[in-house]
VONUZA-505848 format. One line per 5 residues: their letters; for each residue x, y, z of N, C-alpha, C, O, CB. Coordinates in steps of 0.2 Angstrom, whole numbers, plus 5000, padded with zeros to 4 digits. Glycine has a CB too. Example, Ala and Ser with C-alpha at 12.3 -4.5 7.8 and 13.67 -1.06 7.14 Angstrom:
! residues 2
AS) 5066/4972/5039/5062/4978/5039/5066/4984/5039/5071/4983/5042/5057/4978/5045  5064/4989/5035/5068/4995/5036/5064/5000/5039/5067/5006/5040/5070/4997/5029 .
//
This chain:
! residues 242
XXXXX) 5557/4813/5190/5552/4808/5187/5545/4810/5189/5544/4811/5195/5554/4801/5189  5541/4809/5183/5532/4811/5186/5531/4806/5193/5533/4800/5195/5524/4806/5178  5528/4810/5196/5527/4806/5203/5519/4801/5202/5514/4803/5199/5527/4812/5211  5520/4795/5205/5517/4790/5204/5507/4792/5204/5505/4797/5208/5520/4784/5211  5503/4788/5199/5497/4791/5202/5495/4788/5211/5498/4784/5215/5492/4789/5197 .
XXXXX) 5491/4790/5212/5486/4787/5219/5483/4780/5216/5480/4778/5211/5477/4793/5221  5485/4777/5221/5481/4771/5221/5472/4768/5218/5470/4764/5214/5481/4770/5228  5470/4774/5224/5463/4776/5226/5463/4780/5231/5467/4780/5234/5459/4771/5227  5457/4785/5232/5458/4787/5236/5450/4788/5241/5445/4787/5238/5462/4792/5233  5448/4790/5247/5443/4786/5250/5438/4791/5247/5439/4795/5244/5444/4786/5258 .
XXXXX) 5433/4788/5249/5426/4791/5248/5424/4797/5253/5424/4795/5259/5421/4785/5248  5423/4803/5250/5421/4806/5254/5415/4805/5259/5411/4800/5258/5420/4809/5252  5414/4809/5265/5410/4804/5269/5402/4806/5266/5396/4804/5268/5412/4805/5277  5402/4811/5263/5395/4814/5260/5393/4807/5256/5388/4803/5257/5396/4822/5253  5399/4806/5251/5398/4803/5246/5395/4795/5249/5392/4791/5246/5404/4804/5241 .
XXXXX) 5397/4794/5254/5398/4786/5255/5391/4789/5260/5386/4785/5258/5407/4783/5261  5389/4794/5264/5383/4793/5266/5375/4792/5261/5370/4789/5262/5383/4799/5270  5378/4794/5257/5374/4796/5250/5370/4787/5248/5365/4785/5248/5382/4799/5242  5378/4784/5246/5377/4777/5245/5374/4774/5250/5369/4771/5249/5383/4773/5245  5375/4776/5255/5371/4771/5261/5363/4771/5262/5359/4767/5263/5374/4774/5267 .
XXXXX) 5362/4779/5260/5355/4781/5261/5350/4776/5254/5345/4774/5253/5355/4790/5261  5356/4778/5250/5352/4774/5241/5352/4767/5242/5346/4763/5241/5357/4774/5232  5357/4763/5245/5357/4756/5247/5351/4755/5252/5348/4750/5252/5363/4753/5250  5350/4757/5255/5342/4758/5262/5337/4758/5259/5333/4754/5260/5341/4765/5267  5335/4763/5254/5330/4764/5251/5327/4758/5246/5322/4755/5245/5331/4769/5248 .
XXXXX) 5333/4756/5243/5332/4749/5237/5331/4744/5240/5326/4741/5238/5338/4746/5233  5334/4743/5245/5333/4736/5249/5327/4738/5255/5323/4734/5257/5342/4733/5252  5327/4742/5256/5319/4743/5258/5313/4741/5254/5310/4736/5253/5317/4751/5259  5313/4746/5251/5309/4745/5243/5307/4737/5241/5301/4735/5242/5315/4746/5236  5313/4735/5238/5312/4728/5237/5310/4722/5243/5306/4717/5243/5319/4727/5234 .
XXXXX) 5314/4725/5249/5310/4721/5252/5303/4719/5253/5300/4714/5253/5312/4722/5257  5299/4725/5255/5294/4726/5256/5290/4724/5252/5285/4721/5254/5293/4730/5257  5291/4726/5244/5288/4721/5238/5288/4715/5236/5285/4712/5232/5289/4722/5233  5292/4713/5239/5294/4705/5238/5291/4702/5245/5288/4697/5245/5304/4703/5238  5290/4706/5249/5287/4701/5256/5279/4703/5255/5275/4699/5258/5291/4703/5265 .
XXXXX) 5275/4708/5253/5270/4709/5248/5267/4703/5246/5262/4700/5249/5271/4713/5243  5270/4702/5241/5267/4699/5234/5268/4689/5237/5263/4685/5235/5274/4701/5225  5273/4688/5241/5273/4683/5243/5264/4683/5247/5259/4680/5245/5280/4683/5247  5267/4687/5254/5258/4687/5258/5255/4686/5254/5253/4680/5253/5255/4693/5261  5252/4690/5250/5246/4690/5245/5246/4687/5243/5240/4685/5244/5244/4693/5241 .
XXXXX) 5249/4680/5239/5249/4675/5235/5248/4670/5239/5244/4666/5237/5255/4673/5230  5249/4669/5248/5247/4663/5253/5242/4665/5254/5238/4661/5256/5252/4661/5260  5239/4671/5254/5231/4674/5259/5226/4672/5252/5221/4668/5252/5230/4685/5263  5228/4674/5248/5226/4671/5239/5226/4663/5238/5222/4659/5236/5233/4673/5234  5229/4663/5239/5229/4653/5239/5225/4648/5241/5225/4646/5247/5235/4649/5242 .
XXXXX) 5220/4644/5237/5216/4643/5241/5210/4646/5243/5205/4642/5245/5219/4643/5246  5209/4652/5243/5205/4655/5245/5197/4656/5242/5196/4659/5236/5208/4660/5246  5193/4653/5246/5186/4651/5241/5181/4657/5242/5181/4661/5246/5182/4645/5244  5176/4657/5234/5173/4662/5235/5167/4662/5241/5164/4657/5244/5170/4663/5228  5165/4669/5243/5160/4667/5249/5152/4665/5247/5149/4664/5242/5161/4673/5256 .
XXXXX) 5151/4666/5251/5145/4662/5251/5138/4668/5248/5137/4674/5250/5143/4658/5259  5133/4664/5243/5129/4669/5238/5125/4675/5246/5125/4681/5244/5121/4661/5232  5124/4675/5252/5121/4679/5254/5127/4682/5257/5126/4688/5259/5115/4676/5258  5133/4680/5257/5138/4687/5259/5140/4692/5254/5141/4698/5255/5144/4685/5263  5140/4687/5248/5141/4693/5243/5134/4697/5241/5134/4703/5238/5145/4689/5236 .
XXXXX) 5129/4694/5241/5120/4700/5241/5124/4706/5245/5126/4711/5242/5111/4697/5247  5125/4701/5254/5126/4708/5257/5132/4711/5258/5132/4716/5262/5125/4707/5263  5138/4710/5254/5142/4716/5251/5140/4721/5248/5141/4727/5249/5146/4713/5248  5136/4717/5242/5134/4720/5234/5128/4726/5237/5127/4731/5234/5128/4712/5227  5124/4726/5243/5119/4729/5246/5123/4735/5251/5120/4739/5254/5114/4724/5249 .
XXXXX) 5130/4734/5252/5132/4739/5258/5137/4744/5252/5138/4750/5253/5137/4734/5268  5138/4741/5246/5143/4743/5242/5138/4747/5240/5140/4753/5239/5148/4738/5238  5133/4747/5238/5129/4750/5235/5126/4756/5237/5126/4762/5234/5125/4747/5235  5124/4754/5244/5123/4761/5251/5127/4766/5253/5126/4771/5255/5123/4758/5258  5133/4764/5251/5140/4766/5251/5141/4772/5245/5145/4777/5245/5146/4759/5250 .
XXXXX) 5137/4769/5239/5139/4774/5232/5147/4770/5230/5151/4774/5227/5140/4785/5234  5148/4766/5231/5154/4761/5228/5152/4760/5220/5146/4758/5218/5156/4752/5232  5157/4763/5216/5155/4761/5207/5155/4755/5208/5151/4751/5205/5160/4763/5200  5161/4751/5211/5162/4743/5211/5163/4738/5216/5168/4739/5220/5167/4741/5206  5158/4733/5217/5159/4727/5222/5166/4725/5223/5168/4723/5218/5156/4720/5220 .
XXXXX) 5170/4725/5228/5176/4723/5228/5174/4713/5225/5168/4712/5225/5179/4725/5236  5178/4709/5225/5178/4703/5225/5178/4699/5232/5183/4700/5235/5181/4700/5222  5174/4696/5234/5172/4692/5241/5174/4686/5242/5171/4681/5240/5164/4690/5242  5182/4685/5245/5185/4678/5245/5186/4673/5254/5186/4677/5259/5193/4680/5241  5186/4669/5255/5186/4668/5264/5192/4661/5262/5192/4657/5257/5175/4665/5269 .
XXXXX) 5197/4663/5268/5202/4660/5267/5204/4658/5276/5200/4660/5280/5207/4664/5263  5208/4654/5276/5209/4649/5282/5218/4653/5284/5221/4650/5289/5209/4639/5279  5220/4657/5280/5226/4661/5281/5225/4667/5285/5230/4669/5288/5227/4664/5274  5219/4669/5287/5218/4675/5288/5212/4674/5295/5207/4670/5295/5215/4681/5280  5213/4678/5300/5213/4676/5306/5206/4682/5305/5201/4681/5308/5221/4675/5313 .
XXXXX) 5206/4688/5303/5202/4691/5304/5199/4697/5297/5204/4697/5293/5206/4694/5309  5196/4699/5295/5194/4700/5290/5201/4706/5287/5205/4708/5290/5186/4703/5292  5200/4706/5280/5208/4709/5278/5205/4710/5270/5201/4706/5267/5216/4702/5279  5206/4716/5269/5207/4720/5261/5215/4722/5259/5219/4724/5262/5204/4728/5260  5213/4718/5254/5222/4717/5250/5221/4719/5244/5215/4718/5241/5226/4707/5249 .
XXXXX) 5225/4723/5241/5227/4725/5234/5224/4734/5232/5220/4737/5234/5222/4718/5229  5229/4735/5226/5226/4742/5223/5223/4745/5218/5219/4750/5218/5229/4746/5222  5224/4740/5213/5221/4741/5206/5213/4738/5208/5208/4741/5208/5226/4735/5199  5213/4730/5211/5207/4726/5210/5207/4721/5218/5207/4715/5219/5207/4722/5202  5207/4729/5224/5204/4725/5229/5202/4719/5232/5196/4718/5230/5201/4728/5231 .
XXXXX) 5204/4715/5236/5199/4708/5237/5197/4707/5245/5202/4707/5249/5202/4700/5234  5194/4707/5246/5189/4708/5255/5190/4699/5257/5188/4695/5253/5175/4710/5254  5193/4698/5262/5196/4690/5262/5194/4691/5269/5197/4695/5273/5205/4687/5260  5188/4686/5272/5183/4683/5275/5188/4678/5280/5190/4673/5277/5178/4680/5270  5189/4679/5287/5192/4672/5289/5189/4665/5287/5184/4666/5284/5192/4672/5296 .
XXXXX) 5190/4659/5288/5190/4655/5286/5182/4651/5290/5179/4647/5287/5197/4652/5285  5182/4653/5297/5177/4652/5300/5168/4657/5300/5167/4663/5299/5180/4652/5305  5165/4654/5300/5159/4659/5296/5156/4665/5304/5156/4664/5310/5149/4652/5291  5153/4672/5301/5153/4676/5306/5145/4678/5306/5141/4679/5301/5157/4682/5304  5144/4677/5312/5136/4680/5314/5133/4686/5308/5136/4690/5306/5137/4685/5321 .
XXXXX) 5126/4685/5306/5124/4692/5299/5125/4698/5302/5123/4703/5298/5116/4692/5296  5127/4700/5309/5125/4704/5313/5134/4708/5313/5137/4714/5312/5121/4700/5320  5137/4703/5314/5145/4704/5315/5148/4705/5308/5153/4708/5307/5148/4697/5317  5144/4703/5301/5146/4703/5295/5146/4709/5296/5151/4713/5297/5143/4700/5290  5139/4711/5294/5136/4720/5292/5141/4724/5295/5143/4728/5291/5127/4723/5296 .
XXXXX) 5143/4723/5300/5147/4727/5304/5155/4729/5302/5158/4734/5302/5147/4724/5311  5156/4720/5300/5166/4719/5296/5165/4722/5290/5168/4728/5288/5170/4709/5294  5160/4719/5286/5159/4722/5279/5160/4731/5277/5163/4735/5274/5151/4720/5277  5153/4733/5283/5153/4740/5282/5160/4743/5284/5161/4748/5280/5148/4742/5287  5166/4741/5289/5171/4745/5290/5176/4745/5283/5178/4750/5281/5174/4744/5297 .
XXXXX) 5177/4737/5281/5181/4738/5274/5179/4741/5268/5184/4745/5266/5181/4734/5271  5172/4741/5266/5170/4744/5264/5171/4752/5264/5171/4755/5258/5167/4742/5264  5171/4756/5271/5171/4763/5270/5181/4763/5269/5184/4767/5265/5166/4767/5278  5185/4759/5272/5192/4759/5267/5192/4761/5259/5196/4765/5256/5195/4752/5268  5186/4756/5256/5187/4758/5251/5186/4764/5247/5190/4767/5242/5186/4754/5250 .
XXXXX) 5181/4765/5249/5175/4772/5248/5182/4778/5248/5182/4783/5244/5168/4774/5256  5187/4777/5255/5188/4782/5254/5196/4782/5251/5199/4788/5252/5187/4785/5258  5199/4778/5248/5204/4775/5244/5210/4777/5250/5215/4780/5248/5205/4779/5235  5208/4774/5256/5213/4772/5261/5219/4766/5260/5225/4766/5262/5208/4770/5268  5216/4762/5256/5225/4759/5251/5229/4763/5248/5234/4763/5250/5224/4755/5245 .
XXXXX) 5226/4768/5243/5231/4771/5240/5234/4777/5244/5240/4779/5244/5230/4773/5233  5230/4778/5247/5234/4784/5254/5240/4779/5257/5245/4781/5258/5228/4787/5262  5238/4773/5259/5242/4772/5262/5250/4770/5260/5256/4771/5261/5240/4768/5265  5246/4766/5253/5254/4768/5248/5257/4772/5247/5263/4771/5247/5254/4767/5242  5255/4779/5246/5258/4785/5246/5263/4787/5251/5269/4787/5251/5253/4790/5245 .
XXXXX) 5260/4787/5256/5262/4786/5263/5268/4782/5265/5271/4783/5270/5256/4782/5266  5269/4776/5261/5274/4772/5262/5280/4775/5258/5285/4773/5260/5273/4765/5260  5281/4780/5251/5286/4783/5250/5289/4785/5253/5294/4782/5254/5286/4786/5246  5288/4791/5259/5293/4796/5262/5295/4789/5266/5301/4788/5264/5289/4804/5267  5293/4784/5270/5296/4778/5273/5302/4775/5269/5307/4775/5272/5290/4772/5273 .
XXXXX) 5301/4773/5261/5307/4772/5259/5312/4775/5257/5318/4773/5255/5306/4771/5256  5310/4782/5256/5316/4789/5256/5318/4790/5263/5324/4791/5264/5311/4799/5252  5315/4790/5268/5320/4793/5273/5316/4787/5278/5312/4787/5282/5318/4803/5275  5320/4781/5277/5319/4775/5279/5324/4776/5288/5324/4772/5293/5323/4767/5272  5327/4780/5287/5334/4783/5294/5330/4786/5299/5332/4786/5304/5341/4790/5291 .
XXXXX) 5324/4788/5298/5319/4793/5302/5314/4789/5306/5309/4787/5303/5315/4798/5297  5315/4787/5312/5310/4785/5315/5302/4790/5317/5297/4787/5319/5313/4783/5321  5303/4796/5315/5298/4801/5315/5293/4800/5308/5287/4801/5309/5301/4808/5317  5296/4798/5301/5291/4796/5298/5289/4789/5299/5283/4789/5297/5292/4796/5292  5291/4785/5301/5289/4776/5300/5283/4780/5308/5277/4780/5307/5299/4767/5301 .
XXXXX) 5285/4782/5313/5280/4785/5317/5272/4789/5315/5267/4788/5318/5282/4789/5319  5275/4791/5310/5269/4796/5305/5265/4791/5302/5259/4790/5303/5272/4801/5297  5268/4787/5298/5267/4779/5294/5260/4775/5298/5254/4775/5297/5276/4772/5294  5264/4774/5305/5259/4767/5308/5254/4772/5310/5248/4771/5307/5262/4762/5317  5255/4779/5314/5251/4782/5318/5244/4785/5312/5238/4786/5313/5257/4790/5323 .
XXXXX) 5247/4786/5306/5240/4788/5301/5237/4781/5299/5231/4782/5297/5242/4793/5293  5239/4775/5300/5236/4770/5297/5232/4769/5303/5226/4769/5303/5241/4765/5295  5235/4769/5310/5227/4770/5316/5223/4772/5315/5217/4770/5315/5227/4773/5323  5225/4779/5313/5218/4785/5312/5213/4783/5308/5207/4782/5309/5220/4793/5308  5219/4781/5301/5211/4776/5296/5208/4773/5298/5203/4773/5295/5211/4772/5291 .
XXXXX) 5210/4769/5302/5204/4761/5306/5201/4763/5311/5196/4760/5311/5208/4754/5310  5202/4769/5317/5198/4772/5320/5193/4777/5318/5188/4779/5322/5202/4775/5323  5195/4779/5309/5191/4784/5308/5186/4779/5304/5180/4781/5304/5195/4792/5305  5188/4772/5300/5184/4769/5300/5177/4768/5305/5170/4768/5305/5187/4766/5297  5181/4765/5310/5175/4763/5317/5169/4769/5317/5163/4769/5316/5179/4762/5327 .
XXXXX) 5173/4775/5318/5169/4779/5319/5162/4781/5312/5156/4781/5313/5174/4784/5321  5164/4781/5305/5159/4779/5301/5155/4775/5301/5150/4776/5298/5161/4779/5297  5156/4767/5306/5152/4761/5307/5148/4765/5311/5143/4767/5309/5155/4754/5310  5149/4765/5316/5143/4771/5321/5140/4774/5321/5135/4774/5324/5143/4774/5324  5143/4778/5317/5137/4785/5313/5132/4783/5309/5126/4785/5310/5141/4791/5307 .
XXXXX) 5134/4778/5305/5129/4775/5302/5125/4769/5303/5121/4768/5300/5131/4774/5297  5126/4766/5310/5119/4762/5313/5118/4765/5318/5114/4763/5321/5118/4755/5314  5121/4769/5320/5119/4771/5327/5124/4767/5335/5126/4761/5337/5110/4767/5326  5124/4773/5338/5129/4773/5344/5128/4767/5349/5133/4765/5353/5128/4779/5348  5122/4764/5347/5120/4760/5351/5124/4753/5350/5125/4748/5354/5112/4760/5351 .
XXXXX) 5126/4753/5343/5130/4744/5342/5138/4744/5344/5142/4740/5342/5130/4740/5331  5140/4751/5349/5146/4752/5350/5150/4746/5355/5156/4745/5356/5147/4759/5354  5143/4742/5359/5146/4737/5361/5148/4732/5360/5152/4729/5363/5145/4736/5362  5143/4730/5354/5142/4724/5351/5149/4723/5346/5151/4718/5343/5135/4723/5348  5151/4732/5344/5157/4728/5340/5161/4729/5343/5166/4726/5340/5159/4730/5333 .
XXXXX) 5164/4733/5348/5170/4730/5354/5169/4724/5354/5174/4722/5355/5170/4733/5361  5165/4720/5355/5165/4713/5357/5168/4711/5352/5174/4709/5353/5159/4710/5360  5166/4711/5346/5168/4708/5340/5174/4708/5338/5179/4704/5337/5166/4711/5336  5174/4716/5338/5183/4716/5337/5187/4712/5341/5191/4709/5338/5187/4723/5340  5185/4711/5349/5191/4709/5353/5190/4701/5351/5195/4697/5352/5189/4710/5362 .
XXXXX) 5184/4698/5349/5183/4690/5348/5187/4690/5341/5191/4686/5339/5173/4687/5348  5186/4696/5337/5192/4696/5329/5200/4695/5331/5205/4693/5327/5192/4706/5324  5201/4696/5337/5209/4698/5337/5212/4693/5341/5218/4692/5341/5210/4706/5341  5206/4689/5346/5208/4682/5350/5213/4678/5346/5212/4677/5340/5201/4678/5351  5217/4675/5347/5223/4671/5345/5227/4674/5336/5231/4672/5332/5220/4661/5344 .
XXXXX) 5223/4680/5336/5227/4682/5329/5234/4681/5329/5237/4680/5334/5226/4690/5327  5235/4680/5323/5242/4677/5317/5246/4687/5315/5243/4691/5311/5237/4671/5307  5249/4687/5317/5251/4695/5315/5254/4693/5307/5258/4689/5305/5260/4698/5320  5250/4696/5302/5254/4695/5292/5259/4698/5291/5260/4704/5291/5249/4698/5285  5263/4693/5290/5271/4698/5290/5270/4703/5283/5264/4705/5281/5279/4691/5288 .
XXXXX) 5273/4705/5280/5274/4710/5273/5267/4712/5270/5264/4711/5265/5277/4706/5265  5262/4715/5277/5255/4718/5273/5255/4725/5277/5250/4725/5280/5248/4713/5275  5258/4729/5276/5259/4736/5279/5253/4741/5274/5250/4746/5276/5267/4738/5279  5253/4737/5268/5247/4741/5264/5240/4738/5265/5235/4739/5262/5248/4742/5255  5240/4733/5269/5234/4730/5270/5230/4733/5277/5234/4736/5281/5234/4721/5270 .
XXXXX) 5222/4732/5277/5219/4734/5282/5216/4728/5285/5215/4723/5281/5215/4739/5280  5214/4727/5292/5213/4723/5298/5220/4722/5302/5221/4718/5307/5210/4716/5295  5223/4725/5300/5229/4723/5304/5230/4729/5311/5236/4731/5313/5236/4722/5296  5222/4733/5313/5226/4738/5317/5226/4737/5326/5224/4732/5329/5223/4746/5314  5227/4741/5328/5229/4740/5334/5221/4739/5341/5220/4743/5346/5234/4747/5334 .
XXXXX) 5218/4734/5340/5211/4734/5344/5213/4737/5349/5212/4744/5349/5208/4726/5346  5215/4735/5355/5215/4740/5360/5215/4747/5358/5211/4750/5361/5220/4739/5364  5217/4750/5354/5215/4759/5355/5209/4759/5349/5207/4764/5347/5222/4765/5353  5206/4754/5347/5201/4753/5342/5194/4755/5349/5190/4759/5350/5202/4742/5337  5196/4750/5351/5190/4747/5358/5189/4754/5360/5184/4758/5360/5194/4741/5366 .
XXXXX) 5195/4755/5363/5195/4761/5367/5192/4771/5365/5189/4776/5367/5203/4761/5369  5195/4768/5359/5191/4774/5354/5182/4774/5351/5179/4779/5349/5196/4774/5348  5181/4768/5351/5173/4765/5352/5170/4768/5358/5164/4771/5357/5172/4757/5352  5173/4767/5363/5172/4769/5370/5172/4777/5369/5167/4779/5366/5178/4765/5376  5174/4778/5370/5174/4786/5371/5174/4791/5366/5175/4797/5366/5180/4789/5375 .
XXXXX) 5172/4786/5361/5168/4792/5355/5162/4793/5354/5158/4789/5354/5168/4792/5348  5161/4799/5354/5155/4805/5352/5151/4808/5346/5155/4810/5341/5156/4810/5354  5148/4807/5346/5144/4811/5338/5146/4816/5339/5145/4818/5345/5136/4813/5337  5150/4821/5333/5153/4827/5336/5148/4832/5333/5144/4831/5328/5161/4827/5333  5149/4837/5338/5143/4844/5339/5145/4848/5329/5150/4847/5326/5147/4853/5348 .
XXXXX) 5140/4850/5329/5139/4852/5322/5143/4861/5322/5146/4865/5318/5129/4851/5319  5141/4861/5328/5146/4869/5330/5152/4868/5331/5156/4872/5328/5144/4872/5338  5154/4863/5335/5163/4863/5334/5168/4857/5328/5174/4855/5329/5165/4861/5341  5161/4856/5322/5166/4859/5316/5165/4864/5312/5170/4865/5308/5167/4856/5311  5161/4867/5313/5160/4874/5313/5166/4878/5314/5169/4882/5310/5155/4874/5317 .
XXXXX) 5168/4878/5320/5172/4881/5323/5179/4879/5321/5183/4883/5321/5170/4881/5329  5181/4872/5321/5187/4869/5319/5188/4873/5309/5194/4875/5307/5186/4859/5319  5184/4873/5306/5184/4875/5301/5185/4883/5300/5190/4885/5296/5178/4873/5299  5181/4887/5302/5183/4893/5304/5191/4893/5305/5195/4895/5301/5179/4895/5311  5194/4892/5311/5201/4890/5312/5206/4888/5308/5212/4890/5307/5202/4885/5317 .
XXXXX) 5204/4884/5305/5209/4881/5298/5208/4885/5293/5212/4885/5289/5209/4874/5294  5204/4890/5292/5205/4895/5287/5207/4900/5291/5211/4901/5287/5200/4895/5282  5207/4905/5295/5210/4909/5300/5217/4908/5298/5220/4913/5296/5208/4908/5307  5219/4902/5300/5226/4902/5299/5229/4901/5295/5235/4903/5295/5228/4899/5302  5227/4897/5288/5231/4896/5282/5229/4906/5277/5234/4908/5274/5226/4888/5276 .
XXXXX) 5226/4909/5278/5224/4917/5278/5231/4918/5281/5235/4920/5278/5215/4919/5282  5232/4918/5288/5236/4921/5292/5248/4920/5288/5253/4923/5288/5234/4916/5300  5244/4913/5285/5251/4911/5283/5251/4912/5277/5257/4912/5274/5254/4905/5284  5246/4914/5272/5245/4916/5265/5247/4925/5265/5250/4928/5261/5238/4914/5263  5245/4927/5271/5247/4933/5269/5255/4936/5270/5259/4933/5273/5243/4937/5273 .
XXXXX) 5257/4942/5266/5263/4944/5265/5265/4948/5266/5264/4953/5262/5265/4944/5261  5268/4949/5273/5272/4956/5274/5278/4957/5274/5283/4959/5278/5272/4958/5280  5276/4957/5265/5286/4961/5264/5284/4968/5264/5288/4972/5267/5290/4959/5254  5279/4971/5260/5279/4978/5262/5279/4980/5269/5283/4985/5268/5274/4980/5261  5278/4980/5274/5279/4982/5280/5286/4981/5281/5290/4986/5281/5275/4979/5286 .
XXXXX) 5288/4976/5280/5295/4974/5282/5300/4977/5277/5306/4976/5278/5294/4966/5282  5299/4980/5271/5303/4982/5269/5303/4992/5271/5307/4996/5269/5303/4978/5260  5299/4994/5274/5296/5001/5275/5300/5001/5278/5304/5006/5278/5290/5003/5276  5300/4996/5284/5305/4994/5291/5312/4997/5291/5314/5003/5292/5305/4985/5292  5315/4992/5288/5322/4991/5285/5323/4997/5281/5328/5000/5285/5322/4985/5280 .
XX) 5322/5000/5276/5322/5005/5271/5325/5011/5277/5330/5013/5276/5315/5007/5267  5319/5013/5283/5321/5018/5285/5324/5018/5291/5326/5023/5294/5318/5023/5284 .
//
């Protein structure tokens, strides 16, 4: 008699790793967009336009900046420290308590240079390889550690452009921005959220960098992409041949 089929039979373990990795990703994915859209709709809620001389002085730093467009100027009681939310149609959300014109110029100017340099959608991008290889603690490392760089490398554009001398006054700031902060849960593409202590510390011990050594850094990155562009198959096959 034909012998009986198989029941079923197990999943290979490729195949089952496979599933696991797609189930990680989706439910990553979705998590993170769903805890998104939630945040933004409570930092959203509520949230009143600001006042006719902070949006002048947006409209005047956005300008200085070469920005085609004013983000929109909202100040909310959600948000413990100044925060840019969104990709299509950015919005600059002001804590709820009003800031020195001195402290403004300073918050304004660093969001703004986020924007200038479309440090949202980098960071979105940034979050795919996170959802593809959500198993890797060396991207989600990559993830936080370039999102510092951006906020460090913002400070550092605040400085250059008034001058080294307000390096105190906005360590102070920052640290008075960060006093009893509320950590936002699901805002990993938003900015204000980064790490003051190495903010401070990087205020502290940065320099106007010598015009000779990017000079010289520049030299070097092309030295070496030259070095890996070139192709020694011919030697290497002359080698081998005889």
């Amino acid at each position: 008699p034909p012998a009986a089929a198989p029941e079923g039979r197990p999943l290979p373990l490729l195949e089952l790793a496979a599933w696991v990795w797609l189930a990680g990703g989706l439910a990553l994915g979705g998590y993170q967009g769903a805890a998104y859209l939630l945040a933004r709709r409570r930092l959203l809620r509520g949230a009143q336009p600001g006042t006719e001389e902070e949006r002048a002085q947006l409209a005047a730093l956005a300008a200085e900046l070469g920005l085609r467009r004013t983000p929109r100027l909202l100040r909310t009681g959600e948000a413990d420290a100044p925060l840019v939310v969104g990709l299509g149609r950015p919005v600059l959300l002001l804590p709820g308590r009003p800031l020195p014109a001195d402290e403004r110029e300073v918050v304004l100017l660093h969001e703004l240079t986020h924007l200038r340099r479309h440090d949202l959608a980098h960071k979105a991008l940034l979050f795919v390889p996170c959802a593809v290889h959500w198993f890797n603690p060396l991207v989600w490392a990559a993830f936080f550690l370039s999102g510092k760089d951006m906020e460090m490398s913002c400070d550092e554009a605040v400085v250059h452009a008034l001058g080294e001398q307000i390096r105190a006054d906005y360590s102070t700031s920052l640290l008075r921005l960060a006093t009893g902060r509320r950590r936002i849960a699901g805002m990993p593409l938003a900015f204000g959220e980064g790490d003051t202590k190495s903010r401070i510390r990087n205020l502290v011990n940065w320099k106007t960098p010598k015009r000779w050594a990017a000079l010289l850094a520049a030299v070097v990155c092309i030295a070496v992409a030259g070095a890996c562009a070139a192709n020694p198959q011919g030697s290497t096959r002359g080698r081998y041949d005889s």
